[in-house]
C-alpha atoms as an extended CHARMM CRD file, in Angstrom:
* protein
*
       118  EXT
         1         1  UNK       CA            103.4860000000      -63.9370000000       86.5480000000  PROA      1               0.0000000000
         2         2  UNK       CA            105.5500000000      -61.5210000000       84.6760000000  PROA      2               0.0000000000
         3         3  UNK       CA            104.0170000000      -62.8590000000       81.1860000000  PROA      3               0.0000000000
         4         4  UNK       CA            100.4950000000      -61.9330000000       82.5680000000  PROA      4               0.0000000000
         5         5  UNK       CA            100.9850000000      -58.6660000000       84.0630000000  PROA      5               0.0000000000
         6         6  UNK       CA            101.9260000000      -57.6940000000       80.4090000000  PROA      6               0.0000000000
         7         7  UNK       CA             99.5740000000      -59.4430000000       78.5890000000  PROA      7               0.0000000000
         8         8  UNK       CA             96.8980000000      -57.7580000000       80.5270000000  PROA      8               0.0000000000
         9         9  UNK       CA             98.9600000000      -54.2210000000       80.0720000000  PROA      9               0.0000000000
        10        10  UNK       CA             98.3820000000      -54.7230000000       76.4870000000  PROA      10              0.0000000000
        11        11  UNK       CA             95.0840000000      -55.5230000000       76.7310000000  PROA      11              0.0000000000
        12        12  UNK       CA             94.0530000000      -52.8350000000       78.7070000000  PROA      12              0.0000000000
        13        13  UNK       CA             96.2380000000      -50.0220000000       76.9860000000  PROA      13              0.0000000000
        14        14  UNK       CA             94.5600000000      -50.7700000000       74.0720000000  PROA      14              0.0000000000
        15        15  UNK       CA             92.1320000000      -48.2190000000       72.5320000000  PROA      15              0.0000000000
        16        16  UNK       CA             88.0030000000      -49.3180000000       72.6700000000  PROA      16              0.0000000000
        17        17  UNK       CA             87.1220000000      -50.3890000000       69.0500000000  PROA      17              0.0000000000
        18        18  UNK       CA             84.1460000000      -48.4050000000       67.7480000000  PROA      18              0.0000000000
        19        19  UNK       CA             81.6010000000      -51.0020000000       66.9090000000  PROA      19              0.0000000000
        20        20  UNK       CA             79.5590000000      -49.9910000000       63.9830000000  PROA      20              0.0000000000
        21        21  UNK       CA             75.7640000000      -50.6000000000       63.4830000000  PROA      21              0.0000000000
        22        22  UNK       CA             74.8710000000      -51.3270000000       59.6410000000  PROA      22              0.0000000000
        23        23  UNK       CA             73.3350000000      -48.9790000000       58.0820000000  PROA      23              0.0000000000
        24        24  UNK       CA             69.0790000000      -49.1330000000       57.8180000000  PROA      24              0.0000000000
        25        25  UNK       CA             67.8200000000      -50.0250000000       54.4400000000  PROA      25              0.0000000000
        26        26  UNK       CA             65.8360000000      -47.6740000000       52.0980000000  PROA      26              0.0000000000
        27        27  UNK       CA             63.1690000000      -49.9170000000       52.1640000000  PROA      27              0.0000000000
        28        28  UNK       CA             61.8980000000      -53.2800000000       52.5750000000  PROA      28              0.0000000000
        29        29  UNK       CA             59.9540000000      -56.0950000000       52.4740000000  PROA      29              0.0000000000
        30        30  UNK       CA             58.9010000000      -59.5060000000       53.4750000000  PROA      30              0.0000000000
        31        31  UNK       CA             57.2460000000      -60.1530000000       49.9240000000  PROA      31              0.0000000000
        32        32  UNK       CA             60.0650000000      -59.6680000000       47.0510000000  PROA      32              0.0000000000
        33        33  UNK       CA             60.4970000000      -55.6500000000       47.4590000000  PROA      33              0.0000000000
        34        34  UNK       CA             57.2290000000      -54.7970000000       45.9440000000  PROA      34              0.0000000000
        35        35  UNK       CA             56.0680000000      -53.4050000000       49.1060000000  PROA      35              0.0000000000
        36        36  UNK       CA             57.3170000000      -49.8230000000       50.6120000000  PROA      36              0.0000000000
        37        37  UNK       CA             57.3130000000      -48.6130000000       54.3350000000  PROA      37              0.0000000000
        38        38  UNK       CA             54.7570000000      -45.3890000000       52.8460000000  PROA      38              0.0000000000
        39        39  UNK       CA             55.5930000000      -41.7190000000       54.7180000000  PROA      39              0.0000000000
        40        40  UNK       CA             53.4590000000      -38.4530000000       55.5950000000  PROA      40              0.0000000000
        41        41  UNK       CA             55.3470000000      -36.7700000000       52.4920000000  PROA      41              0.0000000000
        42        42  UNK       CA             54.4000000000      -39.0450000000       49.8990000000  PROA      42              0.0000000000
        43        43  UNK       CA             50.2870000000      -37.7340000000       50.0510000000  PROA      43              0.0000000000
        44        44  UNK       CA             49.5520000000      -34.5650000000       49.9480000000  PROA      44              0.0000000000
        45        45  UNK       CA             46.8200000000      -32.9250000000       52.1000000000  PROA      45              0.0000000000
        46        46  UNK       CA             44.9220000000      -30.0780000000       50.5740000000  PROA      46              0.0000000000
        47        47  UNK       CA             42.2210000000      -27.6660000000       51.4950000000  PROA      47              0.0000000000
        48        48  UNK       CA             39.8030000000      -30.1520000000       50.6060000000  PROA      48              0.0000000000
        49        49  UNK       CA             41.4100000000      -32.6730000000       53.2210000000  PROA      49              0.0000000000
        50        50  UNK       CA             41.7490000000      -30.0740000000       56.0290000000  PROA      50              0.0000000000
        51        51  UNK       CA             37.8050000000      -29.5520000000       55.4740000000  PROA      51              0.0000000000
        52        52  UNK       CA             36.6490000000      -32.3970000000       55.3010000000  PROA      52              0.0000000000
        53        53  UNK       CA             38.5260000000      -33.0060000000       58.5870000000  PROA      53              0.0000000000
        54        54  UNK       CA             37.6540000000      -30.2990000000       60.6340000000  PROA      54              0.0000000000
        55        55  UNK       CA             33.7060000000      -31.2140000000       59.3300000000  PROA      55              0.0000000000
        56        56  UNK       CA             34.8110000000      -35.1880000000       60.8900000000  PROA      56              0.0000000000
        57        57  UNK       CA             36.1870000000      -33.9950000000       64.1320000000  PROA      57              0.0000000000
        58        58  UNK       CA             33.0640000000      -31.1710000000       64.2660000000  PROA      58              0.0000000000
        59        59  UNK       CA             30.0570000000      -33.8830000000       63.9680000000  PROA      59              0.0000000000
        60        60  UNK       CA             31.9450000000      -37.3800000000       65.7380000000  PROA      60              0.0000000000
        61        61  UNK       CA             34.3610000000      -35.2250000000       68.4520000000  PROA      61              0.0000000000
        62        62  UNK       CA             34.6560000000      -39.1100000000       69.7740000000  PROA      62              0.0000000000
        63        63  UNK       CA             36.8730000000      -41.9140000000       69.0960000000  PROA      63              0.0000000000
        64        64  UNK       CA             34.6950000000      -44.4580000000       67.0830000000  PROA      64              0.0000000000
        65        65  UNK       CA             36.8780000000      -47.5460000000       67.9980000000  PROA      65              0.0000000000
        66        66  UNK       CA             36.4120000000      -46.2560000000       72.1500000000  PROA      66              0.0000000000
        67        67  UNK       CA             33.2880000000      -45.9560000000       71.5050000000  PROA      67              0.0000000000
        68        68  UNK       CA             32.3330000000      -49.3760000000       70.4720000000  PROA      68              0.0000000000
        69        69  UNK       CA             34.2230000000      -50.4160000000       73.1540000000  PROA      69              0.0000000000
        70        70  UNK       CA             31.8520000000      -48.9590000000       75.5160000000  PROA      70              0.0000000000
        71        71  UNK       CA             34.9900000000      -45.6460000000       76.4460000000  PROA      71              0.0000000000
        72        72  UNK       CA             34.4910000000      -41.6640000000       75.9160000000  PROA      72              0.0000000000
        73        73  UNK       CA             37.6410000000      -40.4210000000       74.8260000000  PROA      73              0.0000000000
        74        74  UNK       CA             37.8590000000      -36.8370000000       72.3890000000  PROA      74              0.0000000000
        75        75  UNK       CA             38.7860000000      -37.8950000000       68.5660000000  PROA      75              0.0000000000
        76        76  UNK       CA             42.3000000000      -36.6350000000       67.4280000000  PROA      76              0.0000000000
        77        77  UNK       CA             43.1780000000      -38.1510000000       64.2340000000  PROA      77              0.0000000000
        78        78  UNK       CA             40.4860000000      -38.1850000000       61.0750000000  PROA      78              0.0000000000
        79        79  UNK       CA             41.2470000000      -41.9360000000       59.8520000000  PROA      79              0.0000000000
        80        80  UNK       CA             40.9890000000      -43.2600000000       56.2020000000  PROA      80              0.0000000000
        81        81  UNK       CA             38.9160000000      -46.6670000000       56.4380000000  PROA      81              0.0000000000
        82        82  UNK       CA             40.2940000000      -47.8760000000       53.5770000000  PROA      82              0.0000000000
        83        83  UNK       CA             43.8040000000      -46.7100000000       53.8730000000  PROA      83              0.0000000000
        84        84  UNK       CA             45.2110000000      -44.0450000000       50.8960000000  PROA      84              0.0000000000
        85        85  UNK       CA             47.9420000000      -46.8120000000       50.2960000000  PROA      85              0.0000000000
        86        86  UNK       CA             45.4590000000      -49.2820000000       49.0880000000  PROA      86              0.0000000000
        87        87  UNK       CA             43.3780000000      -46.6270000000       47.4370000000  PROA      87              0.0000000000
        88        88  UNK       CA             40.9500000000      -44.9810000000       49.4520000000  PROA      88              0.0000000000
        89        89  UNK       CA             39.8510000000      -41.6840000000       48.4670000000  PROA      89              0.0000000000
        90        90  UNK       CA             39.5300000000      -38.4400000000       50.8120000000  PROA      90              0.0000000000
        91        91  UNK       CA             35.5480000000      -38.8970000000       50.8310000000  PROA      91              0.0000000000
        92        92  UNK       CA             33.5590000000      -38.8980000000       54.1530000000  PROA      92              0.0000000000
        93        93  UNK       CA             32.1270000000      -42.1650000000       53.8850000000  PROA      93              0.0000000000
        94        94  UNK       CA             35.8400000000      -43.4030000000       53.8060000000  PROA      94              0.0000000000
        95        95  UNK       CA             36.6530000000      -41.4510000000       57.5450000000  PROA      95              0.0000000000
        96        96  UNK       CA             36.2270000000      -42.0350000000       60.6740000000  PROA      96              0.0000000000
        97        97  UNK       CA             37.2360000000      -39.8500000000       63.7350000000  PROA      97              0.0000000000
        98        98  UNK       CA             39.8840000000      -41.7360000000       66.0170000000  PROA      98              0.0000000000
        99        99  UNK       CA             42.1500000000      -40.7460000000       69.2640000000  PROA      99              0.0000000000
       100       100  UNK       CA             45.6210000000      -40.7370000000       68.8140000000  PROA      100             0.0000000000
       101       101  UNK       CA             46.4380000000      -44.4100000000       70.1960000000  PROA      101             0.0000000000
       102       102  UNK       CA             43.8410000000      -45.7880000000       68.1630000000  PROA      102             0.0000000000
       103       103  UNK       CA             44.8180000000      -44.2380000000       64.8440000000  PROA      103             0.0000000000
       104       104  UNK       CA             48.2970000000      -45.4980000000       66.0720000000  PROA      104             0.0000000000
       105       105  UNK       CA             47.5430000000      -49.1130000000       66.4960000000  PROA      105             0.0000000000
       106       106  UNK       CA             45.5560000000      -49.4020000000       63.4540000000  PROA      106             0.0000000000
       107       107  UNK       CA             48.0880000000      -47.8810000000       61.3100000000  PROA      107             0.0000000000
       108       108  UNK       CA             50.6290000000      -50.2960000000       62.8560000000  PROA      108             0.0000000000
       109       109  UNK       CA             48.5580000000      -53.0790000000       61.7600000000  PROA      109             0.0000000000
       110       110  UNK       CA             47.9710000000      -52.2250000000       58.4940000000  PROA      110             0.0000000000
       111       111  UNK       CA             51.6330000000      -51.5280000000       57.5580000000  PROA      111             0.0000000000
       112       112  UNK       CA             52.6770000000      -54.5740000000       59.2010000000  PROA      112             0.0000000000
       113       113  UNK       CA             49.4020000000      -56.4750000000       56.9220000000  PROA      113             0.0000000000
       114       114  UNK       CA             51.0980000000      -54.5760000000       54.0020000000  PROA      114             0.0000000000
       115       115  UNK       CA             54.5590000000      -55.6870000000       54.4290000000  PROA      115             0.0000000000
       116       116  UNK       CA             53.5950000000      -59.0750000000       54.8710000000  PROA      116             0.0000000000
       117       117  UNK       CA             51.1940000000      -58.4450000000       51.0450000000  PROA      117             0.0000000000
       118       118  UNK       CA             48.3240000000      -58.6010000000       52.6720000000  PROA      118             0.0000000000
């Protein structure tokens, strides 16, 4: 009984061990590293951009995606159709007004297409 009375001492004197998470990667990719996970800071948005947004949001102040879905809820986000990662240009045939959770999802999807080189 003696044995186990210190064996547990010893256990329990013992300082927690700080378990360390590994660190997150730069970047990835399901596809051989030629695909990045793209942020804000790598376009820049101009004048021009901040126009032709403001012009979007002005004539469709709905989302387009609740809309065909038969909601009413007030556009947010100016959306590139073709995304500026696969080359679309800041041209308003190439935007569409979205709320917040729309822009969201479809943005999800797309990076995750992306990643997978889609």
């Amino acid at each position: 009984m003696h044995s186990a009375r210190l064996t547990m001492h010893l256990l329990m004197s013992r300082k927690p061990m700080a378990i360390r998470m590994p660190n997150k990667p730069q970047s990835f990719s399901y596809n051989s590293g030629s695909a990045k996970p793209l942020q804000m800071t790598d376009y820049s948005y101009d004048s021009k951009w901040r126009k032709l947004r403001d012009r979007r949001i002005e004539e469709e102040p709905l989302c387009r995606h609740c809309l065909s879905a038969g909601h009413v809820t007030p556009a947010v986000q100016v959306d590139h159709i073709r995304p500026r990662a696969e080359g679309g240009k800041d041209e308003w045939d190439n935007t569409q007004s979205l709320c917040l959770p729309c822009h969201q999802a479809k943005t999800a999807e797309e990076t995750r297409l992306r990643m997978r080189g889609y």
